[in-house]
N, C-alpha and C positions, 0 to 999 in steps of 0.2 A: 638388528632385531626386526622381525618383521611382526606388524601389529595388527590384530585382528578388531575392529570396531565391535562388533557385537560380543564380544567374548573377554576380552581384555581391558575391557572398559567399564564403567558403569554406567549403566544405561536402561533407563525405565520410562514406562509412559502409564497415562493413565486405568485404572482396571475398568474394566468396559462398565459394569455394571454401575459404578461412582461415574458415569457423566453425568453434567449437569442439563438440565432440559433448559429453553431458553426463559422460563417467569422466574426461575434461578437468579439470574444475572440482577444485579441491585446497580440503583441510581449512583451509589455511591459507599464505602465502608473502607476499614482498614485494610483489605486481606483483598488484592487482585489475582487476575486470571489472564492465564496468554492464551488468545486465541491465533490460530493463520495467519488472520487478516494484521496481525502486531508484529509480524516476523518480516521485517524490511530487504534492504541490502546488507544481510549483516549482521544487522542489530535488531534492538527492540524500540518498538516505538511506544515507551510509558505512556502517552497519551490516548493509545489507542486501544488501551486494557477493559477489560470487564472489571466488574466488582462482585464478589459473593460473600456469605455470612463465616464467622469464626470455624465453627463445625464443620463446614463443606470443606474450607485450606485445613483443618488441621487432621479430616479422618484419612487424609493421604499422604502421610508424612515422605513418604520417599521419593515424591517429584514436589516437594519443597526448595523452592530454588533457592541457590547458592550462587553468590561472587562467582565468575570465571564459568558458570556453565553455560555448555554451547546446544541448542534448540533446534531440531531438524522436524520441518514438516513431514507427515506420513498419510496425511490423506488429502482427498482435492490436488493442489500442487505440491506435488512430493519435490522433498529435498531443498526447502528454503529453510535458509541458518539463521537464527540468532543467537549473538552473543549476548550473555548476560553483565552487563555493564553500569554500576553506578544501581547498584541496586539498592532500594533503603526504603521498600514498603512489605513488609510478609505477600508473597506470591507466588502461585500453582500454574499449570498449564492445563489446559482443556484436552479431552480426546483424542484432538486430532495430533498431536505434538510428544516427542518423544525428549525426554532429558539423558545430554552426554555429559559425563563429569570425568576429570582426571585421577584416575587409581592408581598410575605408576608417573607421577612428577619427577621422578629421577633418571625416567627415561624417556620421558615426553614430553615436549614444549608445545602447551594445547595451542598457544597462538598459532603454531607449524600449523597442527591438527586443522585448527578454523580456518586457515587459509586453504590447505586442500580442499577441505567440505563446501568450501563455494568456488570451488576449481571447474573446470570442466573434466575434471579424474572422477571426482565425485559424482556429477553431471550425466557423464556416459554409462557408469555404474548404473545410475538410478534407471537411466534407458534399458539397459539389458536386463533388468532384474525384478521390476516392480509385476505387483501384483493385480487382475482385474475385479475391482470387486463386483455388486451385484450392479452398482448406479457409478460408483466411483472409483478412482483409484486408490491404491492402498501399498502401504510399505510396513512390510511386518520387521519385528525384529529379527528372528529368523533371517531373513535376507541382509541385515545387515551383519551377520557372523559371515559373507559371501565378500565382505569387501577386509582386502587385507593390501597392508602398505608397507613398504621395505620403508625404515628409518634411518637418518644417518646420523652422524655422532649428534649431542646434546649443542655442542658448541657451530655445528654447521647447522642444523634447526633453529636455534637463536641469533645466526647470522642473517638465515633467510627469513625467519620472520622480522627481524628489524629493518630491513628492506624492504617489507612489504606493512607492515605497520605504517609505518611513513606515508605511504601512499595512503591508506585507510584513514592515518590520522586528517590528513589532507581531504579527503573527500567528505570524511564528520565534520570537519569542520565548514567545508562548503554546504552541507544540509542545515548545519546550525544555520548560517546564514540563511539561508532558504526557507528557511523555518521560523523566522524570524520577520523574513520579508512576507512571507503568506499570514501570518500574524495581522500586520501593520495595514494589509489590504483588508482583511477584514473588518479593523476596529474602525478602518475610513468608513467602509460601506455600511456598517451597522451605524457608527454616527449619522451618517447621511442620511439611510432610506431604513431604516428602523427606530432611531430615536427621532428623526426628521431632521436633526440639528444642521443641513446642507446651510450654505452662505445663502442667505435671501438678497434681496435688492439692494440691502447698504450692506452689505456680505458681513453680519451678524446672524447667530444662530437662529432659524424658522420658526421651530417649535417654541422653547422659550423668548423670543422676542414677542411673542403677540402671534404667529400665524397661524389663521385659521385652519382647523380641523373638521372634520365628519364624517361620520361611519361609511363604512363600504360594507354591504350585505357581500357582495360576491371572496373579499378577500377577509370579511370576520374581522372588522380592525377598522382604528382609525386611519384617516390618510391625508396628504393635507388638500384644502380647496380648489377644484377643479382638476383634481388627478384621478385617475380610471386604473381599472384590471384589462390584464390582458391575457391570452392564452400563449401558451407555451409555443405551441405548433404556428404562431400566425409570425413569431420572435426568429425560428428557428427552423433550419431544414430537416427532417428526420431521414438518413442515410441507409435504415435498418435493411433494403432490398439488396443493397452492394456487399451485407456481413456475409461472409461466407468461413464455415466451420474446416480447419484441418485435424484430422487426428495426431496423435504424436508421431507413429510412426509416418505419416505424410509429412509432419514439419521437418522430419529428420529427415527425406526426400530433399526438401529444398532448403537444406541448413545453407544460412546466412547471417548478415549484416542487419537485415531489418526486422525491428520490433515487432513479436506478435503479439500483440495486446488481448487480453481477458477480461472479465469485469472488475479483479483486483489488482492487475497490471500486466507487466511483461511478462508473458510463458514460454519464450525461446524467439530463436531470431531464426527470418529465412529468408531467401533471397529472390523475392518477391513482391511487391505491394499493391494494396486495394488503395487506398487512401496516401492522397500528397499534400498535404497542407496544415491547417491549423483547426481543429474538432474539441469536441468536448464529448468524454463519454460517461454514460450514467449505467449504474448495474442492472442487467434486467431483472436478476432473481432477486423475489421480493425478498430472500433470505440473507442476502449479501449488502448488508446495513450498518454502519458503525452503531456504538454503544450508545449514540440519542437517537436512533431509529431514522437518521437520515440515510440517502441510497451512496456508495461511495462513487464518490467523482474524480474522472481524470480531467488531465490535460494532456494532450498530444499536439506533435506540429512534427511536420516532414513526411519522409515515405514511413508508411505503418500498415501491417494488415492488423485487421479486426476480425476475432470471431463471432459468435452468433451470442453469447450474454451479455452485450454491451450494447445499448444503444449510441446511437454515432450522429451526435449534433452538428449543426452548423450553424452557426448563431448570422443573424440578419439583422436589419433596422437600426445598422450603427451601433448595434452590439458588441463588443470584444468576444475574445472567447474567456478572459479574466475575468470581463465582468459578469458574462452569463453565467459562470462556476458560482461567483459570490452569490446569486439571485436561486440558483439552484439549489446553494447548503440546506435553506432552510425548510424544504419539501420531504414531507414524514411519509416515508413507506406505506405506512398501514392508511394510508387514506386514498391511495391509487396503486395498489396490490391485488390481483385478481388470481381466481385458482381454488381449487379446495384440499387439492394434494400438495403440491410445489408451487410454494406463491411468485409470481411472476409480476413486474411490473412490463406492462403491453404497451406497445403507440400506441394505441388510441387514448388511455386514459394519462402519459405523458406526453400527449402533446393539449387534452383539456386540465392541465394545470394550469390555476390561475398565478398569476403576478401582477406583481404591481410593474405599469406604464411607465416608466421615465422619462419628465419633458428632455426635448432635445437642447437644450441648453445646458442643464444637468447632466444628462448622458455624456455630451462632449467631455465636458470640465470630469467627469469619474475614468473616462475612459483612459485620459492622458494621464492621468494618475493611476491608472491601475494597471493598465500597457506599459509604463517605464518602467513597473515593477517585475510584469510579467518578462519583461525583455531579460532582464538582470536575472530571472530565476533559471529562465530557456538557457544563457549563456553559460551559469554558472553547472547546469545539469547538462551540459552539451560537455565542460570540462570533467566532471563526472567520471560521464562515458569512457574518456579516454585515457584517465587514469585508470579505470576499469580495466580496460583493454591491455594498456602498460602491465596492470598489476597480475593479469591473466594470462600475457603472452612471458613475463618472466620468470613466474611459478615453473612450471616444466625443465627449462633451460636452466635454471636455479640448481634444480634438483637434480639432474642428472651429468652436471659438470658443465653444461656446454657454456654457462657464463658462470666465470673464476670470481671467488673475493680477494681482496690483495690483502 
């Protein structure tokens, strides 16, 4: 059977005229929203949802998500999946995001289906076929009644995806981990240098034991005795003259190995790099902000090109790059966003971000605590990778015979 995605399927997205603007979005309520930014390796990342009122989720009954449906971007970066997985709160997708659901189970094993979708079958698809719109790019549905896939029997589909499940199971559960350890870094650094609670001199908590406090005009806050603000730029190298932008079809020039980072992450790989080492990147567009209005923040280390919507740090003064991410989280957009049309966060006004100072005593004792962490994530996402890779070079060969089941 050969299956046509846009035709044979079902398959809806949102009606232009029901998007949500952003004073839409709520701090918090029963009924979430998938935006882009929630559509991972894969999956969805719950934590990275929006929230909207009863009437917004329910005047759209038809991209009402359901168990087992699988989520492909269509604007900005086309063609990132998520599976819907573990689902247990009433939730919708936003504009940019199209819903696939299985309408013939009898003759499709969607798990096949979502391993192709994040193939590079699907991949190349999206290269030859997308659309330019007037600022961004765009993936109508229309284009996808263009992609059609020869199926093989039900029982060689549920062969190959349990081979490849394995591998997925495998790498979820390395993000668990990972997700888990960035958790643990956090609660250290907010005990520390937000409740104050670091070990003082008989290594008892600061704040509650007795230790003095006093306001700081510059950082709005108390802080404890004898501690100072600092600016961002004086912490940190700003790299932004070395970003240099490729288009798509230039990265497809130099398809490769190495990561081409965006402001929300990987956008293809090439064989290439600006950058060899260990960075921190911050989003420039002041619109690319998770759901508390901080800007999203990478981690990178190795050969990586950067484009032009990321600022490209290089933390200094005995800084990690772990712990510079930590001291970053909590810097709100709208207070260094500039622009009247496309808000933008600029060098200049991130590098006069204030922070709070870190004696060098403290700095040391957080670092090695937050560098063994970081090691262990670097490692465990290095194995990632290469299950990736695995999970990508034996899809094809899968499929077309040249590696047998016994």
């Amino acid at each position: 059977m050969k299956l046509n995605l846009g035709r044979d399927l079902y398959l809806k997205g949102r009606i232009g005229w029901k998007g949500l603007s952003k004073d839409e979005y709520l701090t918090n309520s029963d009924y979430k929203i998938i935006n882009a930014t929630a559509l991972m390796d894969g999956y969805v990342d719950w934590n990275n949802c929006g929230f909207i009122t009863k009437d917004r989720y329910e005047e759209s009954p038809e991209i009402m998500l359901q168990e087992g449906d699988i989520l492909i971007s269509k604007d900005g970066t086309l063609g990132k999946i998520g599976y819907v997985k573990g689902l247990t709160t009433p939730c919708t997708v936003a504009s940019g995001i199209f819903v696939l659901r299985n309408s013939i189970p009898e003759k499709l094993n969607f798990d096949y289906l979502y391993h192709v979708l994040k193939s590079n079958i699907f991949k190349d698809f999206i290269q030859r076929n997308k659309s330019l719109g007037s600022t961004i790019l765009h993936l109508y549905q229309r284009d996808l009644e263009n992609f059609e896939l020869e199926l093989p029997s039900m029982e060689h589909q549920r062969s190959i995806s349990g081979i490849l499940n394995a591998i997925e199971d495998k790498i979820a559960n390395n993000n668990k981990i990972n997700a888990e350890l960035e958790s643990l870094a956090k609660t250290i650094y907010d005990y520390w240098f937000l409740q104050f609670e670091f070990p003082n001199e008989e290594g008892k908590p600061y704040k509650s034991s007795g230790g003095k406090m006093f306001w700081n005009e510059e950082l709005k806050r108390e802080i404890p005795e004898g501690w100072k603000a600092v600016t961002l730029g004086s912490i940190t190298n700003c790299l932004d003259s070395q970003r240099v932008p490729l288009s798509s079809s230039q990265r497809e020039e130099i398809k490769g190995t190495i990561p081409y980072y965006g402001a929300t992450g990987v956008m293809g790989y090439v064989n290439q790099e600006i950058f060899n080492g260990d960075y921190v990147l911050v989003a420039e567009d002041g619109s690319v902000m998770d759901q508390y209005g901080h800007p999203i923040i990478q981690r990178i280390t190795g050969k990586t090109w950067v484009n032009n919507h990321a600022h490209v740090l290089k933390p200094l003064a005995n800084i990690s790059c772990k712990l510079l991410m930590m001291m970053l989280k909590d810097i709100w957009v709208v207070k260094i966003k500039t622009g009247s049309i496309q808000m933008k966060i600029n060098q200049e006004n991130l590098n006069n971000v204030k922070l709070l100072e870190i004696p060098e005593d403290l700095k040391e004792s957080i670092n090695k605590k937050l560098e063994y962490m970081d090691s262990l994530q670097l490692k465990i996402q290095k194995e990632n990778n290469e299950l990736s890779s695995l999970r990508d070079f034996l899809l094809p060969m899968l499929m077309n015979g040249q590696v047998q089941f016994k």
